[in-house]
C-alpha positions as CSV (number, residue, x, y, z in Angstrom):
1,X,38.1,76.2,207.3
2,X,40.0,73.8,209.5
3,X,38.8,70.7,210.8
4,X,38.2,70.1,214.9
5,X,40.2,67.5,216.0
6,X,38.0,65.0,218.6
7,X,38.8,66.2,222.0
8,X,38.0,62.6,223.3
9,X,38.2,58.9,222.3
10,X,33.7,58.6,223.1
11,X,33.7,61.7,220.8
12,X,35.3,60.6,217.8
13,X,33.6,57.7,218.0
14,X,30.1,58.7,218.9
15,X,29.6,62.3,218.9
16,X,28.1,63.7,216.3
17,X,30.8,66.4,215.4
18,X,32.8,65.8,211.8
19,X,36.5,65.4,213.2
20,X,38.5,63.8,209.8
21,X,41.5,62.4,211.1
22,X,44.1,63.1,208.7
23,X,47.6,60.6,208.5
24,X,51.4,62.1,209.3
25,X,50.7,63.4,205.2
26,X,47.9,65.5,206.1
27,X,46.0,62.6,204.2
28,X,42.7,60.7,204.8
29,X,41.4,57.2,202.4
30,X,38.6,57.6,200.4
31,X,36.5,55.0,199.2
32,X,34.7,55.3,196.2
33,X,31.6,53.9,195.6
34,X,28.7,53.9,192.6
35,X,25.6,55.5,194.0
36,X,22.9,53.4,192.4
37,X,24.2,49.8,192.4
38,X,27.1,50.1,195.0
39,X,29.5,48.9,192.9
40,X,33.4,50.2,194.5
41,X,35.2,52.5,192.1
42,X,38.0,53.4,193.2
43,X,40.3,54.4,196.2
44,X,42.1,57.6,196.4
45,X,43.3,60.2,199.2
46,X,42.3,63.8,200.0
47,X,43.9,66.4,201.8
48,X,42.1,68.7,203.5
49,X,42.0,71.4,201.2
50,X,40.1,68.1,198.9
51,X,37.8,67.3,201.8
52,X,37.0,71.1,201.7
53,X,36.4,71.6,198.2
54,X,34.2,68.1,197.5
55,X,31.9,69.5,201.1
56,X,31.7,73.0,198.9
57,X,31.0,71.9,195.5
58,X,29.3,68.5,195.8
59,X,32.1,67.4,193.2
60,X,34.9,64.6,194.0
61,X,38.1,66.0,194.9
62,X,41.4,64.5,195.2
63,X,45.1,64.4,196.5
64,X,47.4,63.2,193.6
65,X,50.4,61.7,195.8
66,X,52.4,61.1,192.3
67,X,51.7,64.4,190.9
68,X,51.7,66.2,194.5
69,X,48.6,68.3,193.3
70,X,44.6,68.5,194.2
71,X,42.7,67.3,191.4
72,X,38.6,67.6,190.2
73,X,37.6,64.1,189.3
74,X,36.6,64.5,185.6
75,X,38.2,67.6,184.7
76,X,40.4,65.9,181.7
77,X,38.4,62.7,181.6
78,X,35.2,63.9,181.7
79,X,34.6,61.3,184.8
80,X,33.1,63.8,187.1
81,X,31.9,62.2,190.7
82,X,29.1,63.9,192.0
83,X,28.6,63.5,195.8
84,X,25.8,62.1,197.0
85,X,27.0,60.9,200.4
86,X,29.7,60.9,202.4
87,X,30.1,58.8,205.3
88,X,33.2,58.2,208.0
89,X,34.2,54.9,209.6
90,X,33.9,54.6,213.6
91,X,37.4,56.4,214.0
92,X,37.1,59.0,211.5
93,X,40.3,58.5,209.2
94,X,38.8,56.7,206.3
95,X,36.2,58.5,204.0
96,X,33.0,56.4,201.8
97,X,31.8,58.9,198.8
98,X,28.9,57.4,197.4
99,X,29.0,58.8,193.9
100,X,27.1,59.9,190.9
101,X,29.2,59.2,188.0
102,X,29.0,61.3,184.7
103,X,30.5,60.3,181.6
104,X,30.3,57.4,180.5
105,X,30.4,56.1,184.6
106,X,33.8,55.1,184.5
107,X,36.5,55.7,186.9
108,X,39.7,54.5,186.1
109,X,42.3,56.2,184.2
110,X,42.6,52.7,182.2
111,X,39.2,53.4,181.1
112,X,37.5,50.7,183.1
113,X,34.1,51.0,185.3
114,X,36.0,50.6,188.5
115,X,39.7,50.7,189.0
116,X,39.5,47.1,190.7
117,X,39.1,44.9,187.5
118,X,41.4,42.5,188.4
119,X,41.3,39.9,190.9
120,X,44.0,37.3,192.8
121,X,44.1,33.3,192.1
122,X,46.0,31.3,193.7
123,X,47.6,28.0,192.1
124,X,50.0,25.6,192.9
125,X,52.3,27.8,190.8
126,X,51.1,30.6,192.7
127,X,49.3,33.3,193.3
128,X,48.4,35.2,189.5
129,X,46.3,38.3,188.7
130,X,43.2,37.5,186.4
131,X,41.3,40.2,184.3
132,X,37.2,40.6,184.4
């Protein structure tokens, strides 16, 4: 099932017709979110055959731009996302899931909660990365 591409600049932006807007790739940002406390999980990309699948299943998937493969959140880490909402910024080419996470709620293939853990500080020796 192919998406519609927005005919118009007022219909992208405010009609009420899904029109993902896919990058020169045939990609599109997702943002990852914890359902319950909001917490950001992760970042990662879907193609449309992704977009498809997670709209289908109600389970996260994935475009692996190393591996060059779709992937099913969880199916080797046990990590499965399960959709609970998915909303589109005002130009449609960056996805929010807001997720149900199973396992042990991580999301991270380091094994962390969230795949941001670490965070910028800047010194007068410059800027260094500090682990939470």
């Amino acid at each position: 099932m192919p998406f519609q591409a927005p005919v118009t600049k007022h219909e992208l932006e405010e009609g009420k017709v899904f029109t993902p807007r896919f990058d020169r790739d045939g990609l599109i940002g997702c943002i990852v979110i914890d359902a319950h406390d909001g917490a950001v999980l992760m970042f990662a990309y879907m193609n449309e055959e992704a977009l498809r699948l997670t709209l289908e299943t109600g389970i996260a998937h994935y475009w692996s731009r190393s591996r060059q493969s779709l992937w099913r959140k969880g199916d080797t880490s046990g990590q499965q996302q399960k959709v609970k909402e998915i909303r589109t910024d005002c130009d449609q080419d960056v996805l929010l899931l807001k997720v149900e996470p199973a396992g042990d709620g991580g999301a991270c293939h380091t094994g962390r909660r969230s795949c941001f853990y670490r965070r910028l500080a800047a010194s007068s020796e410059g800027t260094s990365l500090i682990f939470d």
